[in-house]
C-alpha positions as CSV (number, residue, x, y, z in Angstrom):
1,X,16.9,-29.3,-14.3
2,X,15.2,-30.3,-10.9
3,X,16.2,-31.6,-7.9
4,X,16.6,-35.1,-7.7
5,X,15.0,-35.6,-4.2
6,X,11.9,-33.9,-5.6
7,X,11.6,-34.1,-9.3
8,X,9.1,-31.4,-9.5
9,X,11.6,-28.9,-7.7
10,X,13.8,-26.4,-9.4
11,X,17.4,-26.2,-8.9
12,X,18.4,-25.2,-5.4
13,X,15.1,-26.2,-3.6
14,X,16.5,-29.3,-1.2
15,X,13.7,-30.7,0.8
16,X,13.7,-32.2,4.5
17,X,14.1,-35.9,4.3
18,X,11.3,-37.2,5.2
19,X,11.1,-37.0,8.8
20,X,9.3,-33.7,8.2
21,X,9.5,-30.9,10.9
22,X,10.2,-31.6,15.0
23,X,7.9,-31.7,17.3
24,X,8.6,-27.9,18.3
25,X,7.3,-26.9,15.2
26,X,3.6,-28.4,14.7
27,X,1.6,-27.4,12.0
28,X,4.6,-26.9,9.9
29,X,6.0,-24.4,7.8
30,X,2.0,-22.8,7.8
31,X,1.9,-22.5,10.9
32,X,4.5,-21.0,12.3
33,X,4.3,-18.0,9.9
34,X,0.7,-17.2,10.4
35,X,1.9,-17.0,14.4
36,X,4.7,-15.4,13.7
37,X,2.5,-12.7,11.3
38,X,-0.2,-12.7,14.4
39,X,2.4,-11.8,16.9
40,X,3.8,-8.6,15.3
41,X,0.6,-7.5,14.3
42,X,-0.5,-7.4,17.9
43,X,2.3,-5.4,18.7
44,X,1.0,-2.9,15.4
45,X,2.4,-4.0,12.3
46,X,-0.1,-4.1,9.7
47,X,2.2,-6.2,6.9
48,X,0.0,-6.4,4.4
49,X,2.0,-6.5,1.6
50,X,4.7,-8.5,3.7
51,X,2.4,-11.2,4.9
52,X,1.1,-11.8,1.8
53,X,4.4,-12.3,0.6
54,X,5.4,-14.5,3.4
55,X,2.4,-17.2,2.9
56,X,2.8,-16.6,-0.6
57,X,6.5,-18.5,0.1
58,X,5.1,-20.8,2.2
59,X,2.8,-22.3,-0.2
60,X,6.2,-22.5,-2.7
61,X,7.5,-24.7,-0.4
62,X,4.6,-26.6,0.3
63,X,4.6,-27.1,-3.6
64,X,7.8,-28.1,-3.5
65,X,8.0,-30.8,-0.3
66,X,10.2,-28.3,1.5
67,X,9.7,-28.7,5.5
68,X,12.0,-25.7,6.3
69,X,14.0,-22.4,4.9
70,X,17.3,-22.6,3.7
71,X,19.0,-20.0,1.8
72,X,18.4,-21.7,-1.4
73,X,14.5,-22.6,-1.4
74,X,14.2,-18.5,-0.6
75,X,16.5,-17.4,-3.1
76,X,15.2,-19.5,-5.8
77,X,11.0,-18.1,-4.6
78,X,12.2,-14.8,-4.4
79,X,13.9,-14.5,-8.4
80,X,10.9,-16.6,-9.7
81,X,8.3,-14.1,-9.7
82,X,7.0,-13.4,-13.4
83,X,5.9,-9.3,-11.8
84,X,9.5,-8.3,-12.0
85,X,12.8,-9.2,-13.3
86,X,14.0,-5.8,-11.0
87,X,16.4,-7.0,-8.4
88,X,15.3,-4.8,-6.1
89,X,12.3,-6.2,-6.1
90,X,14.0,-9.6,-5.7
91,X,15.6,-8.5,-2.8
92,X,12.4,-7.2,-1.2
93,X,10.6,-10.5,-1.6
94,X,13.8,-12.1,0.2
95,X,13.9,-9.7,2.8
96,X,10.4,-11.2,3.9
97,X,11.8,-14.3,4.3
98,X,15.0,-13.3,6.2
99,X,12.9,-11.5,8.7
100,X,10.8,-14.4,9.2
101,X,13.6,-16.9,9.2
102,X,15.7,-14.8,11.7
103,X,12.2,-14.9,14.3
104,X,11.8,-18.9,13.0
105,X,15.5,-20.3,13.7
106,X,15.2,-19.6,17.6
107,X,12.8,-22.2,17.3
108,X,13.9,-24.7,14.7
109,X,17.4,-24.8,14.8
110,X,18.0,-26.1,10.9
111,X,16.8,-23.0,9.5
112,X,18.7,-21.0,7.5
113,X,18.6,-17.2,7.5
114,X,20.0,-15.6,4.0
115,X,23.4,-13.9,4.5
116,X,22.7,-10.0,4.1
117,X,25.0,-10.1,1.0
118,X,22.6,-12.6,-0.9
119,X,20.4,-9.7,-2.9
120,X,21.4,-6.7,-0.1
121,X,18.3,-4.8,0.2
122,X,18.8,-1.5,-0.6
123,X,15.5,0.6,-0.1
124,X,14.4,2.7,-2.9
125,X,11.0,4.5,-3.5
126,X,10.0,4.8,-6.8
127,X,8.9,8.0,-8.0
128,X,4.7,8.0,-7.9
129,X,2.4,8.5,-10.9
130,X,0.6,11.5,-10.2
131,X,-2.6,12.0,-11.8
132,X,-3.8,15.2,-13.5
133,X,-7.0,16.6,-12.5
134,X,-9.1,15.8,-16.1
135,X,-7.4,12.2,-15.3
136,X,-9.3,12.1,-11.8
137,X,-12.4,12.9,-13.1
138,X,-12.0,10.4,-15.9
139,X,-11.3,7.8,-12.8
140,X,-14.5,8.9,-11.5
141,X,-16.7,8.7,-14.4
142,X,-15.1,5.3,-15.6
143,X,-15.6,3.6,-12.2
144,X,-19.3,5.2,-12.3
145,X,-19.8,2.8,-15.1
146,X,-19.3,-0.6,-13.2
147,X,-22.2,-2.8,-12.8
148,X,-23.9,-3.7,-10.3
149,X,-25.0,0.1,-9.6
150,X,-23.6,-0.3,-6.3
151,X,-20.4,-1.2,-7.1
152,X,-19.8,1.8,-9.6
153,X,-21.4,3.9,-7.2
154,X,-18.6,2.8,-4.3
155,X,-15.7,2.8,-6.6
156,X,-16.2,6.1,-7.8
157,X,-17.0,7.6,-4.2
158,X,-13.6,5.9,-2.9
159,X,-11.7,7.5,-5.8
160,X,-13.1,10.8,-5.1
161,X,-12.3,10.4,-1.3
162,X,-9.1,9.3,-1.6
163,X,-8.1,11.8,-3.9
164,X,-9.6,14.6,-2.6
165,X,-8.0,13.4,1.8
166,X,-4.8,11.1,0.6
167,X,-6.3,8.0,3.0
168,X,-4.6,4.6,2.2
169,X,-7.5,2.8,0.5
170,X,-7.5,0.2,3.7
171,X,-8.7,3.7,5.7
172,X,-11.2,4.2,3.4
173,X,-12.6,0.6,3.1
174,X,-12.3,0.1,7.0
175,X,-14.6,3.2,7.8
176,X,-17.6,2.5,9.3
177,X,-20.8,4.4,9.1
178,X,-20.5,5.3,12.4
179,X,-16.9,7.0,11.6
180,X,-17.9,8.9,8.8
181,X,-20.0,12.3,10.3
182,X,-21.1,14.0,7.7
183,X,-22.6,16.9,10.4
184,X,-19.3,17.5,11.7
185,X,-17.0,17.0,8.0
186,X,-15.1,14.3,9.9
187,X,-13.5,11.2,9.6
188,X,-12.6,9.1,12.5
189,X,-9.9,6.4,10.9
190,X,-9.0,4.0,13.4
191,X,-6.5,1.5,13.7
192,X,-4.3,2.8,10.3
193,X,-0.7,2.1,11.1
194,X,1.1,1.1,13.9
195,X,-2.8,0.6,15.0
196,X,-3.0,5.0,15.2
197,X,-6.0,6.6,15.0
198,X,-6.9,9.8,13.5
199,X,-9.5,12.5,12.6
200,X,-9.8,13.9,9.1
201,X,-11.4,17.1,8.6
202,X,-13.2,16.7,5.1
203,X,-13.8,19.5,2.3
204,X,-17.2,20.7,1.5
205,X,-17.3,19.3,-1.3
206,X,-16.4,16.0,-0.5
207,X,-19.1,15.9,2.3
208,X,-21.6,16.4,-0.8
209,X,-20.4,13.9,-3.1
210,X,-20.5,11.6,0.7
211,X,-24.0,12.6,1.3
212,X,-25.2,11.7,-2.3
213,X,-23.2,8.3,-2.3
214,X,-24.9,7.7,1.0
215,X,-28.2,8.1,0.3
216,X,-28.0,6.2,-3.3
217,X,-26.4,3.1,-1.4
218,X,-29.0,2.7,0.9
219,X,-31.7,2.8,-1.7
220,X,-30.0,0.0,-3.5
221,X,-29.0,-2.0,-0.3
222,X,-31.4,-0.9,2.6
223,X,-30.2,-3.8,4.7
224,X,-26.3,-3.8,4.2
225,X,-24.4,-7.4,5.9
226,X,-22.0,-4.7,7.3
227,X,-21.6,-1.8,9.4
228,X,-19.3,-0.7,6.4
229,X,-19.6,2.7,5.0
230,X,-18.2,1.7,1.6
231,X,-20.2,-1.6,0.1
232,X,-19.7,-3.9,-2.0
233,X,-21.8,-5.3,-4.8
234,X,-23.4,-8.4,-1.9
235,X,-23.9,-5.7,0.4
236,X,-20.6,-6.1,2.6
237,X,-17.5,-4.2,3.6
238,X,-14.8,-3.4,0.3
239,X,-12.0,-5.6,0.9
240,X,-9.4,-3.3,0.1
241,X,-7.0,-6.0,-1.0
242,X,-9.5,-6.5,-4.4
243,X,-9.5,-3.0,-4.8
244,X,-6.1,-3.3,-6.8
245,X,-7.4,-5.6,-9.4
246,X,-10.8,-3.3,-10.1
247,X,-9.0,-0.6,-10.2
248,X,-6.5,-2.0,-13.5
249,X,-9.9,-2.4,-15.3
250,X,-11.3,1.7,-14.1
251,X,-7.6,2.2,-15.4
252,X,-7.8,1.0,-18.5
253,X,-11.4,2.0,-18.8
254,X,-10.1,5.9,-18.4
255,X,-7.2,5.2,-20.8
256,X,-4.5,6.2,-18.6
257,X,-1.6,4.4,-18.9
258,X,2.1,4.8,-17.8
259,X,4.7,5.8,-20.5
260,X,7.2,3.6,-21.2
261,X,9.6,2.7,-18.6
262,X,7.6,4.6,-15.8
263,X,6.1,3.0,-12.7
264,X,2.0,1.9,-13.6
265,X,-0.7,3.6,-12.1
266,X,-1.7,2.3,-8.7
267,X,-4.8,3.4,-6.3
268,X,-2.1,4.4,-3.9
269,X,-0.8,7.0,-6.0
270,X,-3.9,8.7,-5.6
271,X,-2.5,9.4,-1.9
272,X,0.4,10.8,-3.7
273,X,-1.3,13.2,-6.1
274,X,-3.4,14.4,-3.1
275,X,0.1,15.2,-0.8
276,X,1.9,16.5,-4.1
277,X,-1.2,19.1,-4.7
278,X,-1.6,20.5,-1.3
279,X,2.4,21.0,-1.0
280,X,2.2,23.0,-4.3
281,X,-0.6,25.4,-3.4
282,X,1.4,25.4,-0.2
283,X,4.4,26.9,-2.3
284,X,2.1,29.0,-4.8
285,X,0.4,30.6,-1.9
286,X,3.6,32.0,-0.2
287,X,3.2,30.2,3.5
288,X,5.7,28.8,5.0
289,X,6.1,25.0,3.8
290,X,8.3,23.6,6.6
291,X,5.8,24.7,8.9
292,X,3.2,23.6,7.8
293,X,4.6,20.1,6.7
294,X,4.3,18.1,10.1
295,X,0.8,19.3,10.3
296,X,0.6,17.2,6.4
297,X,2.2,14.6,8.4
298,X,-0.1,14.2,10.6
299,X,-3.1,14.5,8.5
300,X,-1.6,11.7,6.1
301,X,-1.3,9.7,9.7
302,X,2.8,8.9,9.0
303,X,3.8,7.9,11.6
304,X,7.8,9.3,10.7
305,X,7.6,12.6,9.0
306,X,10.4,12.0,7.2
307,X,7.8,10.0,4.9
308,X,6.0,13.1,3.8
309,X,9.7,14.8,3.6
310,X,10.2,12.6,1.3
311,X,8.0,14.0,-1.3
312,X,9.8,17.3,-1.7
313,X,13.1,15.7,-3.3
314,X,10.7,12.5,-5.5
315,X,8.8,14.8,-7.2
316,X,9.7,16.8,-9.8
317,X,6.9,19.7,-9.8
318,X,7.8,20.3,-5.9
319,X,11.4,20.4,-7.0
320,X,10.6,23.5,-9.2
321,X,8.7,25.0,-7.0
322,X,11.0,24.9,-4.2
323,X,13.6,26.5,-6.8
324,X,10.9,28.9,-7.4
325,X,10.7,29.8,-3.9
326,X,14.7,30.4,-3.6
327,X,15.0,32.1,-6.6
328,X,12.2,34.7,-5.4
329,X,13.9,34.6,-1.7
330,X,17.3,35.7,-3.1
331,X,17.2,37.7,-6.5
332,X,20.4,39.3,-5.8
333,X,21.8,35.7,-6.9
334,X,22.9,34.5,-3.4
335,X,20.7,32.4,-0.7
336,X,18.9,34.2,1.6
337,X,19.5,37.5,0.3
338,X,16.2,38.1,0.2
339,X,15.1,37.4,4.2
């Protein structure tokens, strides 16, 4: 069934008449979200994922001849995704809009902001997909196999970095050459979230497999179209938004897959399996983890350690070995019999 004022529409998308938008409002729909997605990412808000949600809706309703946002246009975008019949994922993609809508009424009076109880988001963080050690260096070898050279040579040095420091893979692709100093076995990562910067000491061997990426890369590009440290096949920066769909196919290449009913393997959970490893040699060694976690905190760049807290109740394998640890701390059978 469709809406009779736009035959094209689905049920529940009502358009403007055709007046289109008041004058306070030029530029439409477009518009106003790209300045509303420019102003709170001055004040530090990266919303990636968020923006790209958020125009994402914007071009439904510009499909659909819709001139504002009403409950029912952003109900109707937000359950017709074909990624995920989840309705928590449903009520993600309408938070976007809520957010935007609440900011957008104070200017256009006729829009609608979804009532809290329309898909209430509640948050949830999915257990990651931590990979195995014979699985990184499968990632590795399989991304080593892209053509052109350059590109499988950059693919399988951002694995290995992000795995072996946890960066988000937007730190990694916006280093410059200039931030990378392979004399000191540091990192400078600017501008991560909330527009922080940090420095990440980097192992020794990571500085090597660095070194050797760097010198192969200029050989093949000698005069680079970016100040980039990580290139791309033309010679420019690694937009880090690609990254996702290149690294499905070094996925699939590898042969790792997720069993059935588990979360799929994403480039971010290569951040994961680096925090999950270094909290469990931080157990199996005997130190104190508590301590030592806001110093992980800060090396990850979260900006709330709570985030990294996080990971001590999500993953199994730290669950043990937290048991571990209070098992060994009591063995009379009661807690803290052993301190």
């Amino acid at each position: 069934m469709t809406d009779q004022t736009n035959p094209t529409a689905p049920i529940g998308v009502r358009a403007r008449e055709t007046r289109g938008l008041p004058a306070e409002l030029p530029g439409g729909l477009r518009q106003a979200a790209q300045e509303y997605l420019a102003t709170r990412r001055a004040l530090g808000f990266t919303l990636s994922t968020q923006g790209r949600l958020l125009m994402d809706f914007v071009a439904y309703c510009d499909r659909h001849g819709v001139a504002t946002v009403t409950t029912d246009v952003a109900l109707a975008w937000a359950t017709g995704t074909t990624r995920s019949r989840d309705p928590l994922w449903w009520a993600r993609r309408l938070m976007v809009v809520r957010i935007f809508a609440r900011s957008l009424r104070a200017r256009e009076p006729a829009t609608q902001v979804p009532p809290p109880d329309v898909l209430p988001h509640a948050y949830r963080r999915s257990t990651p997909y931590l990979y195995s050690a014979q699985q990184l260096a499968d990632l590795v070898e399989a991304a080593s196999r892209l053509r052109p050279r350059l590109r499988g040579l950059t693919y399988a040095a951002v694995i290995g970095l992000l795995a072996s420091c946890g960066l988000r893979i937007s730190e990694a692709c916006g280093l410059d050459g200039d931030d990378v100093d392979l004399d000191e076995g540091v990192l400078t990562v600017r501008g991560s979230k909330f527009g922080k910067s940090r420095i990440v000491p980097v192992h020794a061997t990571t500085l090597a497999a660095l070194r050797i990426y760097e010198g192969r890369r200029d050989l093949l590009c000698p005069d680079p179209g970016s100040a980039a440290f990580f290139l791309n096949s033309r010679g420019r920066r690694l937009d880090a938004h690609n990254v996702s769909h290149t690294f499905a196919d070094i996925l699939h290449s590898a042969g790792i897959t997720a069993a059935a009913g588990a979360r799929r393997p994403r480039v971010h959970d290569l951040r994961h399996t680096f925090t999950v490893a270094t909290l469990l040699a931080w157990y199996r060694d005997g130190g104190d983890v508590a301590a030592r976690l806001p110093l992980l905190s800060t090396y990850l760049g979260h900006v709330d350690p709570k985030s990294t807290y996080w990971y001590l109740q999500a993953t199994p394998e730290l669950l043990q070995a937290a048991a571990d640890r209070l098992e060994n701390a009591a063995p009379d059978g009661g807690y803290g019999a052993g301190r």
